[in-house]
N, C-alpha and C positions, 0 to 999 in steps of 0.2 A: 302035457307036462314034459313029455319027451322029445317034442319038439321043441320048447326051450331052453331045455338044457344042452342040446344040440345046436340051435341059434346061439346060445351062450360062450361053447366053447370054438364057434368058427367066428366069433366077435373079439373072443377074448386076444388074440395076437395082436390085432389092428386096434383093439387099446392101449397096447401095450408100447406100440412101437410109435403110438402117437401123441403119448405123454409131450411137454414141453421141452423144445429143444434148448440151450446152453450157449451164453453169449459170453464171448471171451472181453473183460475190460483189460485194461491197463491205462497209466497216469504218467501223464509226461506235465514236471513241473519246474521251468528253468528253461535253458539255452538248447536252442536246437544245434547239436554240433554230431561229428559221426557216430558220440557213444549210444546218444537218443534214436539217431536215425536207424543205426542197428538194432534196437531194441522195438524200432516201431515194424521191421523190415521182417526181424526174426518173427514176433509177434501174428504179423500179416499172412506168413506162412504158416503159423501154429494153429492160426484158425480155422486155415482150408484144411491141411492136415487131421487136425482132431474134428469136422464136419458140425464148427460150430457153424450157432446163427449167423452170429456179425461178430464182428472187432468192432467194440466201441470203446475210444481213445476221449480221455476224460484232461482236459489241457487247461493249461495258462502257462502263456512263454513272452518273454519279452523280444524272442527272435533268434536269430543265428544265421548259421553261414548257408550261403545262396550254394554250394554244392551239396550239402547236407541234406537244403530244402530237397533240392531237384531229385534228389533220391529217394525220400520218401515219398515225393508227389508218384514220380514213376511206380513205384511198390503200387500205390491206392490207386491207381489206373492203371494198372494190369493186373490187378487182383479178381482173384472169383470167389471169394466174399465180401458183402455187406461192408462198409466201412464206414461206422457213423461217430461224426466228431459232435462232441458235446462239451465249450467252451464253461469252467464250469470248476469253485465254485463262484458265489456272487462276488465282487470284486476284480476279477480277472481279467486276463485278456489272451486274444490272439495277434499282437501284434506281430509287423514285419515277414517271417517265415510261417510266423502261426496265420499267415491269411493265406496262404497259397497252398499250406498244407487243410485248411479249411475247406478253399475253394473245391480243393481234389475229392475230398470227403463226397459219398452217395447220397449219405445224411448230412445234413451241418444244424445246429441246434447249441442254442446260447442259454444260459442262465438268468435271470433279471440282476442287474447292477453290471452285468459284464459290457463289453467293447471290443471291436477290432477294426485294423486300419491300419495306417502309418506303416506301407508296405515299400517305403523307397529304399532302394537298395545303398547302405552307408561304406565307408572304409576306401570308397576310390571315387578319387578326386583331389584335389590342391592347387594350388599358383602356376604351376606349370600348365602351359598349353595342352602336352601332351596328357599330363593329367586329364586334363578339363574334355580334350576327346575323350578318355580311354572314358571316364563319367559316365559320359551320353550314350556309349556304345554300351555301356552296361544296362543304363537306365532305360533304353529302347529296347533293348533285348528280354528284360525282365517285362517289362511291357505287355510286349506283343504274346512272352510266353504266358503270361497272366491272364491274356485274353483268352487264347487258346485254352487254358485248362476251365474258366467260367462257362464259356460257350460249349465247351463238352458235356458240362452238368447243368446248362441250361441255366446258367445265373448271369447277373448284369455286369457285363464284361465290362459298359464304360464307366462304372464305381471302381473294380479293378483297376482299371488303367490309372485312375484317378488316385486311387490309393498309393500306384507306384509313383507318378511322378508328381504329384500334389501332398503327400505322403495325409491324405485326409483318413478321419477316424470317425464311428459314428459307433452309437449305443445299438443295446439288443434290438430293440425297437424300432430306429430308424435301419437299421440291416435285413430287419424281416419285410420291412413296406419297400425297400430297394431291391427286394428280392436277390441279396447277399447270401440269405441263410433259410434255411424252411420253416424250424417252429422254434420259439422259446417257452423251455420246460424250467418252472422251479425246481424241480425233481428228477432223480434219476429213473422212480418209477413212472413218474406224468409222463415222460420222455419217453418211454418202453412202450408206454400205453400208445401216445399217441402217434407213432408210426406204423403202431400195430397195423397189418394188411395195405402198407404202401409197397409198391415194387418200384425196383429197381433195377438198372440194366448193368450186368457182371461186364466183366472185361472177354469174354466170350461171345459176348451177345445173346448172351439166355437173359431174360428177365425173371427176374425173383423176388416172390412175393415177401414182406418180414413176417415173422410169426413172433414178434416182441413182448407181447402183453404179459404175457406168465412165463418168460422163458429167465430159465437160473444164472446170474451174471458169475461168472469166474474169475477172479481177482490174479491179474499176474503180476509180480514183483520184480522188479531188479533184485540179484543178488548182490550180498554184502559185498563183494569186490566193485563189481561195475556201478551200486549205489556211491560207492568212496570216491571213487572215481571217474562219477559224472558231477560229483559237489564238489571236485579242486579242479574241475576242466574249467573253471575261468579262468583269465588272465592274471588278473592280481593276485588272486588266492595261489596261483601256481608259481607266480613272480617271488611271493613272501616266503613260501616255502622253501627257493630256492636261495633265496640271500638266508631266510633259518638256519639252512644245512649248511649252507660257506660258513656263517659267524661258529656253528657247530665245531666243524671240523677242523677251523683255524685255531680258535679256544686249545682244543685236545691236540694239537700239534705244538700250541704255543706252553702247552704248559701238561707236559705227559701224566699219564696217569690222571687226569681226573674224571676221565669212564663217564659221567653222567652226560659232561658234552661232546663229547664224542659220539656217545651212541645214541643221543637225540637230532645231533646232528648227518647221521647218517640214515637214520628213518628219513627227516626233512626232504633228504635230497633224493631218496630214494622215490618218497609221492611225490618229490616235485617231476622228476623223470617221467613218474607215470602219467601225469598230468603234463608234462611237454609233447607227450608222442601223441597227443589228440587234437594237438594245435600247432599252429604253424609259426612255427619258431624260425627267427631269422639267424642265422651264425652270426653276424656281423654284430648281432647285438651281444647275442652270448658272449664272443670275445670283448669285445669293451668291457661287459664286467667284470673279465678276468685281468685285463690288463689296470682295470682301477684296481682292484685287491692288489697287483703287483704293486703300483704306486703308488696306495699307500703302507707296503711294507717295505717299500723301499727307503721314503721318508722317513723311517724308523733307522733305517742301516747308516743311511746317507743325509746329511746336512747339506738339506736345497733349499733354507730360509722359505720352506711354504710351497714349492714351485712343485713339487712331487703332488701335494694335497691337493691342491689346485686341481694340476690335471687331471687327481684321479675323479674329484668331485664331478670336473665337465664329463669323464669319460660315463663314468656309473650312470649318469646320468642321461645320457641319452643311449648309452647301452639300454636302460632300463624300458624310454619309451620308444625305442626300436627294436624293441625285444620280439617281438610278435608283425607276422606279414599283416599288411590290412587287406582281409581277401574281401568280395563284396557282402554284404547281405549284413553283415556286422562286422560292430570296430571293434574286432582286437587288439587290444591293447592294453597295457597300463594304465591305468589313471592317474595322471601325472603329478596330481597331489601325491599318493604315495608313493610315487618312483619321487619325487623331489626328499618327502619326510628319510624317505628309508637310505637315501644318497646323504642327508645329512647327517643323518645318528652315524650312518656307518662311517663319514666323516671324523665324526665328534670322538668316535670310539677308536682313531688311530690316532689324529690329534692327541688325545690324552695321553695315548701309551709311546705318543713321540716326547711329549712334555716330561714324562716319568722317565724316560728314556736321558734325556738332556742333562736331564735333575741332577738324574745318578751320574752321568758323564761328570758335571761340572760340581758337584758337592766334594770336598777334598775327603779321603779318606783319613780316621783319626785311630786304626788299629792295624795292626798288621803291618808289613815292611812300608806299604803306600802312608801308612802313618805316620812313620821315622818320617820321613824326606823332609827337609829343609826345618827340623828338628833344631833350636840352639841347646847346646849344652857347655861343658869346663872342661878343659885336656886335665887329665888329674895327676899324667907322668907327661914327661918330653915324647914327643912323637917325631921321629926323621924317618921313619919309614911306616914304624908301628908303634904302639902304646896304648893306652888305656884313655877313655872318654866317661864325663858324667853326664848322661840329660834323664832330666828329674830324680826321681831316685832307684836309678838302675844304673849299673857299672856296664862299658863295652867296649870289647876291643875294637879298636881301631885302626886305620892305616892314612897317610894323607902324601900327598906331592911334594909337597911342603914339609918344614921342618916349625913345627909347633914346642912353644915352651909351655910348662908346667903352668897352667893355674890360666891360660888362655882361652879366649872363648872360639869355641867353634860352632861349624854349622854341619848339617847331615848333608851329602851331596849322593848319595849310594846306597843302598842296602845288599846284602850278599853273603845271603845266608844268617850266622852270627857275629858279621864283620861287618863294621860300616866304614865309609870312605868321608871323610871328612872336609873340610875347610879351616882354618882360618880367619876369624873376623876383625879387620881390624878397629 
């Protein structure tokens, strides 16, 4: 008995300390761009750090930018933990950036219904020759780097290649028989299970066995800032924002005190900011849309028969879709449909208030001295220098150049004060 309890308590540690270890997930869902890559980078660190099992990265991305990739790929190949990507849920995909950030992966494992593929690099190229090299140099470079990252984890480099410059795409299935990917799990537990007791080779060159099956997944979150602002790091959504906060803050300037737009239009511009500094904003564009705001407030000031509007519509307008650099891996930019919509309303919306503007110019006023003017009324005394005038039924003194007789008609030529300057009609 007392050897039991004895075997019991030099057993008891080494159960204790061999409980199931702790897999750190996190979910990237959208544009691979730097706020993701630092969240996949930070992440990749938190897990060697806190001595979890793996980082398993739970994905569907439509793609991003080719330095963004390269940085996470580097992270998941020099890491000395476990890094298993689980494309996932059904419906999804890893295209573009999500294949190379796959490829890197120790583990890669898809969902049923899922796909990945269509990995050519976009955003460079055009009619110019020099384009058309700079293209190739890109599309050879991404290449050969694709090959290089497949052939390190021992997957089929020439689907890779294929994927970059044929930009081909294939289901869970055709990816596992291509040996793309290792296993498709419907589940995040099938998934756990079935790598249980595969290893893997760290970026040290220890290999490491997983211990997956019953180990506790840890959910990490973006926080509320870098969540807000990984969902307006697109293009358009940052674009809109950005004319919100103009029309904002022109409104509150154009017409003080009305505090609601103003201060909506200050927010606007403030996330649109925050949402520029994570993408590659071109000046040249930015200035065009400023110089369109000028002309068409200038149009307002100035009668150019339309030729201010004009310009400012062609400016806005490709301000808007040269707003953003086209770096590779993804087109940045506008979508020209609503750089076009948002170039006309804001057209529409100076237009108008040039139209109102004109109105009031040419409508004659009918109170106040501007009303008098060219007024007929009756000289009611002789006027040779001063006298007395009737129009309609108000008495006023008068003055005229001329020497007016009693009971004569005149006309208003002056206002000045409570003196009008008169005419003569003959």
């Amino acid at each position: 008995m007392k050897i039991k309890i004895y075997a019991f308590f030099l057993l008891a540690p080494a159960l204790l300390f061999a409980a199931p270890g702790e897999i750190l997930k996190i979910e990237i869902e959208g544009d691979i761009n730097p706020l993701s890559a630092k969240f996949i980078m930070d992440n990749i660190q938190r897990a060697k750090d806190g001595e979890y099992e793996a980082l398993l990265i739970q994905m569907d991305t439509p793609g991003g930018l080719l330095s963004a990739t390269q940085n996470i790929v580097k992270a998941i190949l020099e890491a000395d933990v476990p890094v298993i990507m689980y494309i996932a849920p059904s419906s999804s995909g890893a295209v573009s950036a999500g294949v190379f950030i796959t490829m890197a992966c120790h583990v890669a494992a898809m969902d049923e219904g899922t796909n990945i593929g269509a990995a050519h690099p976009v955003g460079i190229g055009g009619q110019q020759d020099t384009s058309r090299v700079m293209g190739e140099k890109v599309e050879n470079y991404t290449a050969t780097w694709a090959r290089g990252i497949a052939e390190k984890r021992g997957r089929n480099a020439e689907w890779i290649e294929q994927a970059v410059r044929r930009s081909v795409s294939v289901t869970e299935r055709e990816a596992l028989e291509l040996n793309v990917i290792d296993l498709i799990a419907p589940t995040q537990d099938s998934l756990l299970a079935a790598i249980d007791g595969r290893t893997v080779e760290l970026a040290d060159g220890t290999m490491h066995k997983l211990a997956t099956k019953d180990a506790v997944v840890v959910e990490q979150e973006m926080n509320w800032r870098h969540r807000i602002l990984y969902r307006i790091s697109n293009p358009t959504v940052a674009y809109i924002l950005l004319m919100l906060g103009i029309y904002g803050i022109f409104f509150e300037l154009s017409n003080p005190g009305s505090i609601i737009p103003g201060v909506a239009g200050g927010i606007f511009i403030i996330l649109a900011f925050m949402a520029l500094q994570t993408l590659p904003v071109r000046t040249a564009g930015v200035l065009l849309i400023l110089f369109a705001i000028i002309l068409f407030i200038l149009e307002i000031k100035v009668t150019s028969f339309g030729i201010l509007t004009i310009g400012g519509i062609v400016a806005m307008f490709l301000g808007s879709i040269m707003l953003f650099e086209e770096a590779p891996g993804f087109s940045f930019r506008v979508d020209w449909r609503v750089a076009l919509t948002v170039t006309l309303c804001t057209a529409a919306f100076f237009v108008f208030a040039l139209g109102m503007a004109l109105k009031t110019r040419l409508t004659r006023a009918t109170t106040g001295a501007e009303g008098m003017l060219d007024k007929v009324g009756i000289a009611t005394t002789p006027i040779s220098t001063e006298g007395m005038v009737k129009i309609g039924a108000e008495l006023w003194k008068a003055r005229s150049d001329e020497k007016i007789k009693k009971g004569e008609r005149i006309r208003v030529l002056q206002v000045n004060g409570l003196e009008l300057k008169v005419e003569k009609i003959d």
